[in-house]
C-alpha positions as CSV (number, residue, x, y, z in Angstrom):
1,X,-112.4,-68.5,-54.2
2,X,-109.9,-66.8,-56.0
3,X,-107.7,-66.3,-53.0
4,X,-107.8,-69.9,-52.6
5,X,-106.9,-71.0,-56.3
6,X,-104.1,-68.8,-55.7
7,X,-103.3,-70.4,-52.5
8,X,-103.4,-73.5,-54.3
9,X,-101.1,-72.3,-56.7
10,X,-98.7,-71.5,-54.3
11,X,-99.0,-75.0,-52.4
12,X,-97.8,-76.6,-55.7
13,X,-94.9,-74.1,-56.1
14,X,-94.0,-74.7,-52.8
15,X,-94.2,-78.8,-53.5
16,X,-92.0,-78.7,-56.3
17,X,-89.1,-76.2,-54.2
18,X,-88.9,-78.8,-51.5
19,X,-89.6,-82.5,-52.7
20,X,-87.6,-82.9,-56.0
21,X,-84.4,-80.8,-54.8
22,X,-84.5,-82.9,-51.3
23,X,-85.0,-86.2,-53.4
24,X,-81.8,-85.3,-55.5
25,X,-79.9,-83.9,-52.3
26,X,-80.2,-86.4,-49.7
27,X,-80.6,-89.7,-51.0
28,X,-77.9,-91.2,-53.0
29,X,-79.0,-92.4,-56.6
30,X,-81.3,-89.2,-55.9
31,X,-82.4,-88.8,-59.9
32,X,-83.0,-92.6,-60.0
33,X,-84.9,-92.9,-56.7
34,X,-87.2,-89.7,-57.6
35,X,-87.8,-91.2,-61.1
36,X,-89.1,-94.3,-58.9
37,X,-91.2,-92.0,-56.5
38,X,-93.3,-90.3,-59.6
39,X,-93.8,-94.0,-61.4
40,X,-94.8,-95.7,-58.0
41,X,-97.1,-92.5,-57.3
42,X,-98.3,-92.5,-61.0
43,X,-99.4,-96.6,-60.7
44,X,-102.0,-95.6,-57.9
45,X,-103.4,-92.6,-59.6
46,X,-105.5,-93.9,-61.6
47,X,-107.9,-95.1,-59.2
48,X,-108.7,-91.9,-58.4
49,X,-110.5,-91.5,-61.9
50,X,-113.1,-93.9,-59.9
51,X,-114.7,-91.7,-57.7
52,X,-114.1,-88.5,-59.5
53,X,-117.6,-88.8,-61.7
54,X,-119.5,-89.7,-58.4
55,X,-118.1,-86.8,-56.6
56,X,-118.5,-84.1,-59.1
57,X,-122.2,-84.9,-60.3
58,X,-123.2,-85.7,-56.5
59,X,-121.9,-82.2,-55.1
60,X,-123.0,-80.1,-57.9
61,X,-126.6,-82.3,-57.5
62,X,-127.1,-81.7,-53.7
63,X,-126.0,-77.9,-54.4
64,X,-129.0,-77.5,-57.1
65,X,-131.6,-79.4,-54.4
66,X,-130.4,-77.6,-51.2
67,X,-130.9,-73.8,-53.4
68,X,-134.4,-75.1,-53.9
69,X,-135.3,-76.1,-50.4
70,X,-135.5,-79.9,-51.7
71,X,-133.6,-80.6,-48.5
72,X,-134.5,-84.2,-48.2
73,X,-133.8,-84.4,-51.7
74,X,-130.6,-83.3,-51.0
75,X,-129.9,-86.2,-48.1
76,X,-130.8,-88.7,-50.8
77,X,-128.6,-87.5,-53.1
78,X,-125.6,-87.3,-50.6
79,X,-126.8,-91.1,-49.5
80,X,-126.4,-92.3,-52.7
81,X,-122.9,-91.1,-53.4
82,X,-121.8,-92.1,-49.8
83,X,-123.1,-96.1,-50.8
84,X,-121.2,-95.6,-54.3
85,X,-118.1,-94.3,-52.5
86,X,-118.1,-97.3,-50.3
87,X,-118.4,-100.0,-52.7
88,X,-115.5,-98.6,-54.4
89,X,-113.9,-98.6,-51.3
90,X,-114.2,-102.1,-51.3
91,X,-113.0,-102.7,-54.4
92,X,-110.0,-100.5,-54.4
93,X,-109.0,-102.2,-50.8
94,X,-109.1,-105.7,-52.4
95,X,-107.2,-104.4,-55.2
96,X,-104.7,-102.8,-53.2
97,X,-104.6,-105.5,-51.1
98,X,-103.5,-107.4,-53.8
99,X,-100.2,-105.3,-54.7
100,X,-98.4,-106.6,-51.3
101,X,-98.5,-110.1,-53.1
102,X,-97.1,-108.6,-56.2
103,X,-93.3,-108.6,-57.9
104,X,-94.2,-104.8,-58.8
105,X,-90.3,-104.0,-58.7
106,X,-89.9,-106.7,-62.0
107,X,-93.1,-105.5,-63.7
108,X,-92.5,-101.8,-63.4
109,X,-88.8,-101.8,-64.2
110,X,-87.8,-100.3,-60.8
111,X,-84.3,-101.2,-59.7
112,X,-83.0,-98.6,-56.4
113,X,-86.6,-99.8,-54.7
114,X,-87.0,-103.4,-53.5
115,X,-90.6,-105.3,-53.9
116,X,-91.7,-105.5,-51.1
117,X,-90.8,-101.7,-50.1
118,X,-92.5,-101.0,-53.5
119,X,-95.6,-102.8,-52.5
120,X,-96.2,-101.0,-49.7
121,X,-95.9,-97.7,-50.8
122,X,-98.3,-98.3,-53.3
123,X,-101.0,-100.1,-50.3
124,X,-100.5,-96.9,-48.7
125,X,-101.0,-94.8,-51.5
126,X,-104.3,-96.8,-52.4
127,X,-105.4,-96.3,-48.5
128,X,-104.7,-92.7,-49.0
129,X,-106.4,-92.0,-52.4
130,X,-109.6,-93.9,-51.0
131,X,-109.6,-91.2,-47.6
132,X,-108.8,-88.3,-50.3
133,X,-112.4,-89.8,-51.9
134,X,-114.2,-88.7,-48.2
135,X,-112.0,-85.8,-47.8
136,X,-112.8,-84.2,-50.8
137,X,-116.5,-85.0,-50.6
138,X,-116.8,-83.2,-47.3
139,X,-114.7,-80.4,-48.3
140,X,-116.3,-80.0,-51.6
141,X,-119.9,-80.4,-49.9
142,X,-119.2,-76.8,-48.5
143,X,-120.1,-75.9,-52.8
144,X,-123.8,-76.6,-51.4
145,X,-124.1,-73.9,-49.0
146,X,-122.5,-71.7,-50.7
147,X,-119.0,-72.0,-49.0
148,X,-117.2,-73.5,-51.2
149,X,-113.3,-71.1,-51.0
150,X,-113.8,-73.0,-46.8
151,X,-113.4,-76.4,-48.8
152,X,-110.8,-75.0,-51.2
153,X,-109.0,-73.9,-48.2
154,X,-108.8,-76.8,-46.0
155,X,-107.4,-79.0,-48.9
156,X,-104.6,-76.3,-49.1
157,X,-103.7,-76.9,-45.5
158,X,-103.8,-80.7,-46.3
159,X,-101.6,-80.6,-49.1
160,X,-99.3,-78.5,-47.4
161,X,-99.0,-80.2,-44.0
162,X,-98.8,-83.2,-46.3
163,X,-95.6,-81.9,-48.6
164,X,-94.0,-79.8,-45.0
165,X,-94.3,-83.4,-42.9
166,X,-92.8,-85.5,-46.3
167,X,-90.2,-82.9,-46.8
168,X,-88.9,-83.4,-42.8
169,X,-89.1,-86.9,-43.6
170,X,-87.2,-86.7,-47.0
171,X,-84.5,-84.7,-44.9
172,X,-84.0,-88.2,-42.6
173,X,-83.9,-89.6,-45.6
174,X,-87.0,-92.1,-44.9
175,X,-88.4,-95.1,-46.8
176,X,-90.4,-95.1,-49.6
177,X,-93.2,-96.7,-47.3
178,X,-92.4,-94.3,-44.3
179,X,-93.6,-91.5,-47.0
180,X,-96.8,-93.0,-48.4
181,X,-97.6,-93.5,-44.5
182,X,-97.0,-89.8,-43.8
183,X,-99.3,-88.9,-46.6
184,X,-102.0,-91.2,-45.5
185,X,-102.0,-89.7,-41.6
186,X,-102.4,-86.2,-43.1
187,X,-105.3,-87.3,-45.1
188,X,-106.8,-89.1,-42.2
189,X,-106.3,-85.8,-39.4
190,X,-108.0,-82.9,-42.0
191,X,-110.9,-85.5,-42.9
192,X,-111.5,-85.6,-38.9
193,X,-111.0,-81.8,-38.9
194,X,-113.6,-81.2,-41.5
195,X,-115.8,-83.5,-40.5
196,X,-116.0,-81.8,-36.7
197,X,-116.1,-78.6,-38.8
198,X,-119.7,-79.3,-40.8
199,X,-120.8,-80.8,-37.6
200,X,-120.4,-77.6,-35.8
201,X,-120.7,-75.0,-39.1
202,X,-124.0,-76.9,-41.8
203,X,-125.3,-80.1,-39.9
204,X,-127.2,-80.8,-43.0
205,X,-123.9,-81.9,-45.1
206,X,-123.0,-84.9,-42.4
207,X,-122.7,-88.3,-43.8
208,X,-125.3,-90.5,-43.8
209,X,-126.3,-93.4,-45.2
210,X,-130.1,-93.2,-44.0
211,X,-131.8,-91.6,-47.0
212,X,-132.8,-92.9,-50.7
213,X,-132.9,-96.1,-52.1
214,X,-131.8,-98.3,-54.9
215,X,-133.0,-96.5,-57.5
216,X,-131.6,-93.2,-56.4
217,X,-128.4,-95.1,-56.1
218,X,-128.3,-95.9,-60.1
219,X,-129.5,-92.4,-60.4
220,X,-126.3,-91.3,-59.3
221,X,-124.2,-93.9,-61.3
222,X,-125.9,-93.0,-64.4
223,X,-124.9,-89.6,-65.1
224,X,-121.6,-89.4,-62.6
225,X,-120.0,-92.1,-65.4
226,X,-119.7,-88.7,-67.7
227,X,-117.5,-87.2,-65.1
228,X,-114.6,-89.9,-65.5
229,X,-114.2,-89.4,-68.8
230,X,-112.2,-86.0,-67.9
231,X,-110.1,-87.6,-65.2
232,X,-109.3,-90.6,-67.4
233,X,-108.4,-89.0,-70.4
234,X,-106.2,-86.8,-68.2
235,X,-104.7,-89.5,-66.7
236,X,-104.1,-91.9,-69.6
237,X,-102.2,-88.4,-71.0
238,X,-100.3,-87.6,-67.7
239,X,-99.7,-90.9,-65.8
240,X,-99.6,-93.4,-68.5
241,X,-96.4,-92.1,-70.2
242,X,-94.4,-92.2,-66.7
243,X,-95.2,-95.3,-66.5
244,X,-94.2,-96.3,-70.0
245,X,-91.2,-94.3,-69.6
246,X,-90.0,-96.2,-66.3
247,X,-90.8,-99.4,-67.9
248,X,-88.8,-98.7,-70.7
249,X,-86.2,-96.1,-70.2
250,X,-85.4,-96.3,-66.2
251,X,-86.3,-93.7,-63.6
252,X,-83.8,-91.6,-64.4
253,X,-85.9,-90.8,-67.5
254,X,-89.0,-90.0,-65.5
255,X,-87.0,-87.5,-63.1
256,X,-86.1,-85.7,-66.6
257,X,-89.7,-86.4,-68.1
């Protein structure tokens, strides 16, 4: 585990060597367009915040169940989340849906990205925040059998195949959506990968949606609602100056910021 936060350390240093310098160096108005990339990714994060209470209470549940032999316990538990993770789903596709019809360039201040480009991006940063919801279930899952560094590790390799394959693009100077599409495919291959990986390595920690019922549904809601105070708080003290900041001062302000 500790080899892995270290890893993870490292993935971030390596994030910040390649993406703001190649930003700066290849595009022109490079300041301004990074300024844009933070505020565009900063709109879409807080969605994340959604599934971040469901996650955390329903791993650390499943963990406490499995440790105890309460294996179908443990199913129901899993169930439950899966059912709460999809109706989010639902709702966060209709709401990103929602941004393609959307002048997001006049209501965020943006002025090197058009609308429509800017839509985009942010559908395909929606798609690939609600796969990062799956993939971090499944790689978080490994917390129950007592594997949780194998988890820790494959989200590594995601987020640096992820920065690697944006920083080629960056280089060819792509489109705003060409980059929130390359993100998205990286999320989409490692949940596949991880997915074939419990298959083969704990069985028990598939998906399924076969198990519990209503009640055990609510049961997760109840207590997973504690959770998203931590993300939000962080968020609304991380994201929601950036975006205050690119409404107000320009996106040159929130390359500096």
């Amino acid at each position: 585990m500790l080899a892995g936060f270290f890893m993870s350390q490292g993935v971030t240093l390596v994030a910040q060597l390649i993406v703001p310098p190649l930003f700066l160096y290849r595009y022109a108005h490079g300041v301004e367009m990074y300024g844009e990339w933070i505020a565009l990714t900063a709109a879409v994060s807080y969605l994340n915040s959604l599934n971040s209470g469901i996650q955390s209470y329903a791993n650390n549940q499943m963990t406490l169940h499995y440790n105890r032999g309460e294996f179908e316990q443990t199913k129901i538990v899993q169930s439950s989340a899966l059912r709460l993770i999809l109706i989010l789903v639902v709702l966060a596709v209709v709401v990103g849906g929602s941004v393609l019809f959307m002048p997001l360039a006049r209501w965020m201040g943006l002025r090197y990205v058009s609308s429509a480009a800017a839509s985009l991006t942010l559908f395909f940063m929606a798609l690939q925040l609600i796969t990062n919801w799956f993939f971090a279930f499944l790689s978080n899952s490994y917390q129950v059998t007592g594997e949780l560094h194998r988890g820790l590790n494959w989200q590594n390799a995601q987020r640096l195949t992820a920065v690697l394959a944006m920083g080629a693009f960056l280089w060819e100077r792509a489109s705003f959506p060409v980059l929130a599409l390359t993100q998205l495919v990286s999320m989409v291959i490692y949940s596949l990968i991880v997915l074939i990986e419990l298959r083969v390595r704990a069985p028990i920690l598939l998906p399924s949606l076969r198990h519990g019922t209503a009640r055990d549904l609510i049961g997760v809601l109840k207590p997973g609602a504690d959770y998203v105070l931590f993300a939000l708080s962080s968020l609304l003290a991380g994201q929601g100056p950036v975006l205050l900041i690119e409404k107000i001062l320009g996106p040159a302000a929130v390359a500096v910021f």
